[in-house]
C-alpha positions in Angstrom: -12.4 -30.0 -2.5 -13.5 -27.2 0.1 -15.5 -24.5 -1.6 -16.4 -21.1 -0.1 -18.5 -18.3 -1.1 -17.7 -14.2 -1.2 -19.4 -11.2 -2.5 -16.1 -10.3 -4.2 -12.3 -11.9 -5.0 -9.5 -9.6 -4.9 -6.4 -11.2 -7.0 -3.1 -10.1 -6.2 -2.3 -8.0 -2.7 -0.1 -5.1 -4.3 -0.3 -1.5 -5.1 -3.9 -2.4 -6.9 -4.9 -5.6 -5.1 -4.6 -3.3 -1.9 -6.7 -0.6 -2.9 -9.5 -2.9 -4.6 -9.6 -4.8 -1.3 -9.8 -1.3 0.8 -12.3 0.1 -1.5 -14.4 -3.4 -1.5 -14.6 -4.1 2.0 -15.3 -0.3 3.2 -18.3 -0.6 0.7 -19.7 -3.7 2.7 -18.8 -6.5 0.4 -17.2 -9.8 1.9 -13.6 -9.7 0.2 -11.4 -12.3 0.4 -7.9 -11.3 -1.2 -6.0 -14.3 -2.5 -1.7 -13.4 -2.9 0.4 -16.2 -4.5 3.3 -15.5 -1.7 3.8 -15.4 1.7 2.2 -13.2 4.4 4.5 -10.2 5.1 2.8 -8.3 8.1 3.6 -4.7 8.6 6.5 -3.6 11.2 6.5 -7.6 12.0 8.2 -9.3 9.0 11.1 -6.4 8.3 13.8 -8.6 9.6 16.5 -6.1 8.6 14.8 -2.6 9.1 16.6 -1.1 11.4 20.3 -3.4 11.0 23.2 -1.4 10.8 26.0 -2.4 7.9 28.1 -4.2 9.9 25.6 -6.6 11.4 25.1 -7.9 7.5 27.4 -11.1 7.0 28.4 -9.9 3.8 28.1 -6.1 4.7 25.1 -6.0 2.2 27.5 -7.5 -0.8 25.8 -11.1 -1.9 28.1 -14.0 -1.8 28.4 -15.8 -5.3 25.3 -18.2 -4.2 22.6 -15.4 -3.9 23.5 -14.4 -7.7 23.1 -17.9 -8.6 19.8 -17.9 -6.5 18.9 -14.3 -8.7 20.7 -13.7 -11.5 17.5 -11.5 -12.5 16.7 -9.6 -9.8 20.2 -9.0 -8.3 20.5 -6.5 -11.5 17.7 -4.1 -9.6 19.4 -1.5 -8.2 17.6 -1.8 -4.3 18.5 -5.7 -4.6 20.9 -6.3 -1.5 21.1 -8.5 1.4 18.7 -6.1 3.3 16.1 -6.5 0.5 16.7 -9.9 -1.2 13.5 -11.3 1.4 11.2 -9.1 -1.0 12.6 -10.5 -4.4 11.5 -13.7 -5.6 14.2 -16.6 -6.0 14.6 -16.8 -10.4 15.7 -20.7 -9.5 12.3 -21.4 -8.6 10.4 -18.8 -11.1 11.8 -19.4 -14.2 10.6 -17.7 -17.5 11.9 -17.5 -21.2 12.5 -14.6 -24.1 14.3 -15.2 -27.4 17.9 -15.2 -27.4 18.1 -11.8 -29.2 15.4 -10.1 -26.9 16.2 -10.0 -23.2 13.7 -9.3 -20.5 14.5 -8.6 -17.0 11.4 -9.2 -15.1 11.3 -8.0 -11.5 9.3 -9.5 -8.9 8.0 -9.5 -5.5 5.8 -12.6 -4.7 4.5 -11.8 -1.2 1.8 -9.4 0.8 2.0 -6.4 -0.6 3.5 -7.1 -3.8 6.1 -4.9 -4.9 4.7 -1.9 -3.3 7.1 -3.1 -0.5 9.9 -2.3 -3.4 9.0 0.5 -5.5 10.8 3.9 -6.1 7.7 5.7 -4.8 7.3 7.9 -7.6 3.5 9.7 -7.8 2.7 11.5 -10.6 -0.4 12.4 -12.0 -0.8 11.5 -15.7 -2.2 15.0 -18.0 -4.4 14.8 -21.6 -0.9 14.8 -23.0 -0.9 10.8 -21.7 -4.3 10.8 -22.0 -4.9 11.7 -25.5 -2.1 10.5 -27.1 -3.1 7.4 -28.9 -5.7 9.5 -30.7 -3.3 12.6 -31.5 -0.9 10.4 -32.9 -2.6 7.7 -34.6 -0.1 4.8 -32.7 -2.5 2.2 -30.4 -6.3 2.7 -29.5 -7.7 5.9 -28.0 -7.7 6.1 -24.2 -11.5 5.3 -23.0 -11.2 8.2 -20.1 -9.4 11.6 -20.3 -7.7 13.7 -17.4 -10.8 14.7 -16.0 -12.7 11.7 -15.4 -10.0 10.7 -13.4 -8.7 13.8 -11.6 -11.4 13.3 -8.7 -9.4 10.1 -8.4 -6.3 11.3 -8.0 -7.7 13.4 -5.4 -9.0 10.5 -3.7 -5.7 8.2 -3.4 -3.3 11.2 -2.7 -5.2 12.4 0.5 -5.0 8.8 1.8 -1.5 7.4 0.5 0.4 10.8 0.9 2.0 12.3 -1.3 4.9 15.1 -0.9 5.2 17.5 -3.8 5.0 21.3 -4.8 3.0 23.4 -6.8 3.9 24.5 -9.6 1.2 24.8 -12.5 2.8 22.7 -15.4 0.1 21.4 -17.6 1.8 18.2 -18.4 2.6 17.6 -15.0 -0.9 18.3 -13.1 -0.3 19.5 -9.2 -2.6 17.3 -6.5 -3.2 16.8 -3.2 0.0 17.6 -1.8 2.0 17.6 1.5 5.1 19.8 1.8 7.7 18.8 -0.7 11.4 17.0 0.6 13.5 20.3 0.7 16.3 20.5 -2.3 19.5 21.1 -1.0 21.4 23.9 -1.7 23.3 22.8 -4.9 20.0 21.9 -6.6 18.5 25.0 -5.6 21.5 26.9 -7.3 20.9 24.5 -10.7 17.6 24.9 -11.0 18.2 29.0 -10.9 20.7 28.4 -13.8 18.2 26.0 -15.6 14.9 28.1 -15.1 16.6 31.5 -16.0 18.1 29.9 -19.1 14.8 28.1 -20.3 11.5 29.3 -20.4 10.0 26.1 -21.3 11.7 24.1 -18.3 11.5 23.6 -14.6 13.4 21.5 -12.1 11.0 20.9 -8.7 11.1 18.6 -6.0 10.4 14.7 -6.6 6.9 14.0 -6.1 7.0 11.0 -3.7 4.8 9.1 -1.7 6.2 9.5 1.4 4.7 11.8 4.8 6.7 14.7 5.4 4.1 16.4 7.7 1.6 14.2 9.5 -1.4 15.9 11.4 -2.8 14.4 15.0 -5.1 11.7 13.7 -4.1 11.7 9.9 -2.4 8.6 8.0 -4.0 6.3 10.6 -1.2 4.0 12.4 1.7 5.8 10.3 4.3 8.6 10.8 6.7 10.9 9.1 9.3 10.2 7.1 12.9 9.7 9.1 15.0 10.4 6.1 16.7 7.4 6.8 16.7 6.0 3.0 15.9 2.6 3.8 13.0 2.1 2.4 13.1 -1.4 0.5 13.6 -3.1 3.8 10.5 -2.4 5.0 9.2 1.1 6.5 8.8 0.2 10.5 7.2 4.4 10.7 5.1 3.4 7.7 5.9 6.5 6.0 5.8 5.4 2.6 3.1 4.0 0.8 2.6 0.3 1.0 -0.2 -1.8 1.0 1.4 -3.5 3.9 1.1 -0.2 5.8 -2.1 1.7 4.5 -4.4 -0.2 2.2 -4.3 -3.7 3.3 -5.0 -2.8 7.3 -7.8 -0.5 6.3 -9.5 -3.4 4.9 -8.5 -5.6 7.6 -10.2 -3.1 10.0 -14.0 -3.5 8.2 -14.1 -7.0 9.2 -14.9 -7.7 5.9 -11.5 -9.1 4.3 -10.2 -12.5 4.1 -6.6 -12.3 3.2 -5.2 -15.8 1.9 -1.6 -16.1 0.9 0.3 -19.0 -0.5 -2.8 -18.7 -3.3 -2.4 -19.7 -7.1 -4.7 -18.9 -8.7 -4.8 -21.2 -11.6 -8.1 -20.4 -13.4 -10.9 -18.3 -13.5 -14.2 -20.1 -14.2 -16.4 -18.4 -16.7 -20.4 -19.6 -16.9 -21.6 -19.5 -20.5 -25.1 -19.4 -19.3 -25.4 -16.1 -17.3 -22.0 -14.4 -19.0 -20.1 -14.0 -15.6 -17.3 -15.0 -14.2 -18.0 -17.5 -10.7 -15.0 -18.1 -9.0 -11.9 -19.6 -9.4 -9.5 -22.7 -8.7 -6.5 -21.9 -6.6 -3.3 -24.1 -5.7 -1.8 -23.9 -2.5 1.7 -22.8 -2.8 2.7 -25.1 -0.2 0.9 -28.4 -0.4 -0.1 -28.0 -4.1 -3.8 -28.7 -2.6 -6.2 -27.3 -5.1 -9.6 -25.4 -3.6 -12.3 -23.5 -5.2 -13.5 -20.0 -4.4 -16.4 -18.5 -5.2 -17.6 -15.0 -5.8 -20.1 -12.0 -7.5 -17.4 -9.6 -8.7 -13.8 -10.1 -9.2 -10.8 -7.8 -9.7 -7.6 -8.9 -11.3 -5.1 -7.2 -9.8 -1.5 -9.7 -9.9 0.2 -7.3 -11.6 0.3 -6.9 -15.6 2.7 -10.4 -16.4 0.9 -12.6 -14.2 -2.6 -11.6 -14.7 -2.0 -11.8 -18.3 -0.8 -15.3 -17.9 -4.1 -16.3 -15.5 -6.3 -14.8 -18.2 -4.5 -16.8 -21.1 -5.5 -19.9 -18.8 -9.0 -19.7 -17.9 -10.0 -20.8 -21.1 -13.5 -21.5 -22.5 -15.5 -22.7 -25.3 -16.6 -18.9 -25.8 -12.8 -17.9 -25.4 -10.5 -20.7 -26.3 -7.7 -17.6 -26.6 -8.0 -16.7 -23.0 -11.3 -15.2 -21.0 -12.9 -12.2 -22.1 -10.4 -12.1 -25.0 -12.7 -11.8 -28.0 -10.7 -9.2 -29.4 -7.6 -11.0 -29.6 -5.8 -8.5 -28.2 -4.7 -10.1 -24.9 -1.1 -10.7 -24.3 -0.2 -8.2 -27.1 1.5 -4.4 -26.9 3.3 -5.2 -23.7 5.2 -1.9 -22.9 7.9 -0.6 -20.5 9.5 3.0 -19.9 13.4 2.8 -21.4 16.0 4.4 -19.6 19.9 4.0 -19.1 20.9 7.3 -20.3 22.3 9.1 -17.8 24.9 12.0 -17.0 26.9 13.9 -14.0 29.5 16.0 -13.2 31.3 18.3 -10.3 30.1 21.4 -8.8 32.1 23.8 -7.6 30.9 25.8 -4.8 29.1 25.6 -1.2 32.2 23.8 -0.1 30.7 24.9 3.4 27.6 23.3 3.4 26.6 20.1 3.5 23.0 18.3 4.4 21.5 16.0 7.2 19.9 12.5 6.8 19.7 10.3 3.9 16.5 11.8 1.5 14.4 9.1 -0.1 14.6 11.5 -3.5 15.8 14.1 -5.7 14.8 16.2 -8.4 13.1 15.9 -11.8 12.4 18.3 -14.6 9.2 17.3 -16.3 9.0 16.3 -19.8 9.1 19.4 -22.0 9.2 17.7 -25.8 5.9 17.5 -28.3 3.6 18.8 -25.3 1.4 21.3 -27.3 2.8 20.1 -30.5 5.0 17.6 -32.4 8.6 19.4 -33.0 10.6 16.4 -33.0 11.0 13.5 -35.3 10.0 10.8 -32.8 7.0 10.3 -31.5 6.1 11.3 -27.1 8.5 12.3 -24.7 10.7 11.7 -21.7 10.9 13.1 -18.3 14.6 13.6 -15.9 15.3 12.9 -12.9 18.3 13.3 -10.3 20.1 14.9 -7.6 22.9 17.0 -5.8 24.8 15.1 -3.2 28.3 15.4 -1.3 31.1 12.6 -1.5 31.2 11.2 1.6 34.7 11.4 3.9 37.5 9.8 2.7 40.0 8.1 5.6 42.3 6.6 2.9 44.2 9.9 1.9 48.2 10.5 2.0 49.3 12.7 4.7 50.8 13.5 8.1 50.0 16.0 11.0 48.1 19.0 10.9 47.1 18.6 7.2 46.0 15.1 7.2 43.5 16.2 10.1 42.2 18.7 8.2 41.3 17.2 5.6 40.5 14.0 6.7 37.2 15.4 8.2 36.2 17.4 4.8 33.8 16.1 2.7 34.3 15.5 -1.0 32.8 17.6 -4.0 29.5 18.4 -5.0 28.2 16.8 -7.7 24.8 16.9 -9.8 23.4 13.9 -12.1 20.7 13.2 -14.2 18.7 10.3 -15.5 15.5 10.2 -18.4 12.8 7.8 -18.4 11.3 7.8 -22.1 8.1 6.5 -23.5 7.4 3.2 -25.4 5.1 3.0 -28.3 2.4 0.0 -27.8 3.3 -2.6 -30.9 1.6 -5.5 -31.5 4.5 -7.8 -31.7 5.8 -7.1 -28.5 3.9 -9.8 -26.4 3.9 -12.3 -23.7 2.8 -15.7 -24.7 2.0 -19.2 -22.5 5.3 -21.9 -22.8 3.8 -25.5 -22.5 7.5 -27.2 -22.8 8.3 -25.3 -19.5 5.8 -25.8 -16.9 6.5 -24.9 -13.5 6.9 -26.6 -10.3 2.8 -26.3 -9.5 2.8 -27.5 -13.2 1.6 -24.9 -14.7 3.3 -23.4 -17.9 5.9 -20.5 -17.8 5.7 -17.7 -19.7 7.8 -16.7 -22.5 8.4 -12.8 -22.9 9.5 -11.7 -26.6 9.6 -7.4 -26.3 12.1 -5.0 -27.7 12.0 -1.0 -28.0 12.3 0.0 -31.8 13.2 3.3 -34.0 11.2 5.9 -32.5 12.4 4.8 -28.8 15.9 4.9 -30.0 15.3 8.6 -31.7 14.2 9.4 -28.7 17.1 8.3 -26.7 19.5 10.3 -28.9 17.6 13.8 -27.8 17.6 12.5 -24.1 21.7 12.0 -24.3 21.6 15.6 -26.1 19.1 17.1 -23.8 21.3 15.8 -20.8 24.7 17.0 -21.7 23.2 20.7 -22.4 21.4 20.7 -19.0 24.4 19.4 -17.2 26.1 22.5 -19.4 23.9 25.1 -18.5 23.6 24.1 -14.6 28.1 24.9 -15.2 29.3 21.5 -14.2 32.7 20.4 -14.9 34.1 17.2 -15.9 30.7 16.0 -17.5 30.0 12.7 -18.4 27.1 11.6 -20.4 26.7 7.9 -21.0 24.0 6.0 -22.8 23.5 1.9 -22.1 21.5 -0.3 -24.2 17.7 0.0 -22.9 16.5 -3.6 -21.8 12.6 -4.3 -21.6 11.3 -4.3 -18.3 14.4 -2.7 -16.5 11.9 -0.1 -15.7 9.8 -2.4 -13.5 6.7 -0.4 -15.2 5.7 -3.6 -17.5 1.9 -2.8 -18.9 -0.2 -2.7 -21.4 -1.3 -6.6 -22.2 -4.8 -6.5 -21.5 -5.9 -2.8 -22.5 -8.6 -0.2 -22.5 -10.4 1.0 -25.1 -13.7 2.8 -26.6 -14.2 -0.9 -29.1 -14.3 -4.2 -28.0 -13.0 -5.3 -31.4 -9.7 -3.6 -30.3 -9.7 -3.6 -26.8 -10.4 -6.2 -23.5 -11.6 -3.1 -21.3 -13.8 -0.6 -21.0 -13.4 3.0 -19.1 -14.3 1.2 -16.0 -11.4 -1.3 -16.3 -14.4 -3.5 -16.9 -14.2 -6.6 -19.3 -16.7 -5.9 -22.5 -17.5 -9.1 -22.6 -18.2 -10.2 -19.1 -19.9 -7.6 -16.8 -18.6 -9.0 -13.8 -14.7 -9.2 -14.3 -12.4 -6.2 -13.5 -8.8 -5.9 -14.9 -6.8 -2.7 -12.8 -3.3 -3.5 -12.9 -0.7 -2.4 -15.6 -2.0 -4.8 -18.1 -5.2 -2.3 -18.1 -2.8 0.5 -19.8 -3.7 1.4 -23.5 -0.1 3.5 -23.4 2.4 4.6 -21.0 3.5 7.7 -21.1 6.7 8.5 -19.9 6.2 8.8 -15.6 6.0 6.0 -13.1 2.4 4.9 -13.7 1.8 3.5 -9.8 -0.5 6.3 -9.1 -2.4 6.1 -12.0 -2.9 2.2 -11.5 -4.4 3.1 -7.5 -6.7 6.1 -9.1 -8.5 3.4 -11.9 -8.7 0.9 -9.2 -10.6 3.4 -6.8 -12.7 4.2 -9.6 -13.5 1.0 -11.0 -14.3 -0.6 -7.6 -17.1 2.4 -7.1 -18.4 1.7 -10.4 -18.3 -2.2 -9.8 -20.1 -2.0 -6.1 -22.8 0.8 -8.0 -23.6 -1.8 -10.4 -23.5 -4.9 -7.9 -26.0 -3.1 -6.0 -28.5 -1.8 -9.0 -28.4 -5.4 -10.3 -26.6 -5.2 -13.3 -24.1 -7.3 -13.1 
């Protein structure tokens, strides 16, 4: 059994497992980065980038096999035949939830995780997200507050990118931001309407993390966005953020990073004698060969399911209930945002105009319930997003001559929808929990996922529907349609909170540092770090804590302390 020797191990390859191996290696440490799945190297393993429609066999529609293959993750909405490469097979994944709870859990086991796969959404969380456990008396107190991690933010926008405008609302802080995607000119019309009949409300550009505008020597080895909107195959100009394209060749470029994929990590040792963690095993996707690996700092970073299930594992005579879990918290409060309700309608007008390319976003008009104080009878709040677009030609209509001509080249209508994202309360019975009757096929056991949203998400869901049909209203759409689907867990892909933060180690696994309380040595920065979560896309937030937490690690590496 070959064993090998780093200054630090870097778990997981994804949006945190990226940065923590930037941020390790560009500090001097020896890094290796260990990623369950295959390699996927940037601009060479996009196999369907730059295919047109008809060069897909199936025209980007899956043939009955491929759903048999992924019943889950065919239900994700950028699952296709052009994407499928980046989704794991549920055949050979498999995982459990009661009968009467259903979990969809989305996955992308390879290099990069699923940054290669996510909506790009970057939005900086505010002391509304911040202080909200406290306020409301629901979870523990956050151990960090908006400005402890603002310099953060800072930090990862200037180097992922991040297009955006400014616009001063205090629950959605402005950043580091390169020119916004231009609304088109229906949603510049609507949010007139909107803004002049609310005072309270705003509709701005998405903030995305995509390059509109790059500078000669800026974003190093990626360019603009083409507006091509085909992102989850891969970015050949690199101009959204992956760790494919930005993090992961940074580190690369130190010389300091050893990147091993095919990598299970099975355990993580823990010595009873100096309080640290050591290494850990890992099984080789491929041959099941098992190896050891051995280190002075690691950072969990697999993503909030699967580093909850490696932590359950590695267990000890100190912690028989999973490492560093004295406070029996671990595996507990697992959260995701709800969504599903949604609305649209037609716009009449600008029957002239019409827009180039195919924009990787939208709109959204930030949350604007319980901000400065409670006025509803639910608990948080939600956020809405959308968009303007124009039907697309239409060579199937009746006619003959002249006519048909005519309007065979015209467009169809406008129209303008809208989607909320709400927040989940953190409950204790929502939970992920280690299934010895299932093990799988590197024989070790599945998990089984029990989570469900409750009474306040569900009060909150009838004020989205409301909120929805008068904004659609207001903007003067006809034929509206409002529509509210049962919310599933983990539909949102933004699964966290399993291995939290907090101020006491009697209710908490982490500190402020996403550092364990009780070993000094092991770092947890992925979603399972989250003590709530709020009501935006939390990716950013995740890259900020990492940044910070591998600064704070390498500090104390280097002073001796742990």
């Amino acid at each position: 059994m070959a064993i090998n020797t780093f200054d630090a191990i870097v778990i997981g390859s994804g949006m945190t497992g990226g940065w923590a191996a930037k941020e390790l290696t560009e500090k001097g440490l020896k890094t290796l980065v260990l990623e369950r799945g295959r390699e996927v190297k940037h601009l060479e393993d996009y196999p369907t980038t730059n295919m047109a429609p008809w060069e897909f066999k199936y025209r980007k529609y899956d043939d009955p096999k491929t759903r048999k293959e992924y019943p889950i993750q065919s239900k994700k909405y950028n699952f296709s035949e052009a994407s499928k490469h980046f989704f794991v097979k549920d055949i050979d994944h498999p995982y459990s939830n009661p009968e009467d709870k259903p979990y969809l859990w989305f996955r992308g086991y390879q290099t990069g995780g699923k940054s290669l796969l996510w909506g790009r959404g970057s939005y900086r969380w505010s002391d509304v997200d911040f202080g909200a456990n406290k306020r409301d008396g629901v979870g523990v107190d956050w151990p960090i507050r908006y400005k402890d991690i603002a310099p953060w933010y800072d930090y990862v926008e200037k180097f992922i990118g991040v297009s955006g405008s400014k616009e001063g609302i205090y629950d959605f802080p402005d950043g580091q931001f390169l020119q916004p995607l231009e609304m088109n000119c229906t949603e510049k019309e609507i949010k007139k309407r909107i803004e002049s009949h609310y005072p309270d409300r705003k509709m701005i550009p998405n903030r995305v993390a995509h390059l509109t505008k790059v500078e000669p020597g800026q974003f190093k080895g990626r360019s603009q966005c083409q507006n091509r909107n085909l992102c989850h195959r891969g970015c050949p100009f690199g101009a959204y953020f992956s760790s494919n394209s930005s993090t992961l060749p940074a580190a690369h470029d130190t010389g300091n990073m050893t990147l091993r994929p095919h990598s299970i990590v099975e355990s993580i040792f823990y010595d009873k004698d100096t309080n640290k963690v050591s290494g850990v095993r890992v099984i080789d996707a491929v041959t099941k060969e098992e190896m050891e690996f051995k280190a002075k700092v690691i950072f969990l970073c697999a993503s909030t399911l699967p580093s909850t299930a490696l932590l359950m594992r590695s267990t000890s005579d100190r912690f028989p209930d999973g490492l560093g879990n004295s406070s029996g918290v671990l595996g507990h409060y697992l959260m995701d945002h709800h969504k599903n309700v949604s609305g649209s309608g037609h716009f009449e007008g600008f029957e002239d105009k019409t827009y180039r390319g195919f924009r990787p976003s939208g709109v959204t008009i930030p949350r604007f319930r319980n901000i400065h104080k409670q006025e509803t009878s639910y608990l948080r709040g939600f956020g809405i997003w959308g968009g303007a677009s124009r039907g697309g030609l239409n060579f199937n209509q009746a006619g003959i001559g002249k006519e048909l001509k005519e309007k065979i080249v015209q467009q169809g209508p406008w129209r303008f929808g809208l989607s909320a994202y709400g927040e989940c309360l953190p409950y204790h019975d929502n939970k992920v929990e280690l299934d010895y009757n299932n093990m799988d096929q590197w024989g070790l056991p599945t998990l089984r996922i029990t989570a469900e949203f409750k009474e306040n998400e569900f009060e909150m869901r009838k004020d989205m529907k409301a909120q929805i049909q008068e904004l659609l209203e207001v903007a003067g759409l006809k034929d509206i349609r409002v529509s509210d689907a049962t919310p599933i867990h983990g539909d949102a892909v933004h699964e966290m909170g399993t291995a939290r933060m907090g101020r006491d180690p009697k209710t908490s696994m982490l500190n402020g540092y996403n550092q364990s309380h009780d070993i000094p040595n092991l770092f947890v920065t992925d979603g399972s770090a989250m003590p709530s979560c709020g009501h935006k896309s939390p990716s950013l937030t995740y890259m900020a804590l990492t940044a910070r937490a591998c600064d704070y690690a390498v500090r104390k590496l280097k002073s001796g302390e742990i």
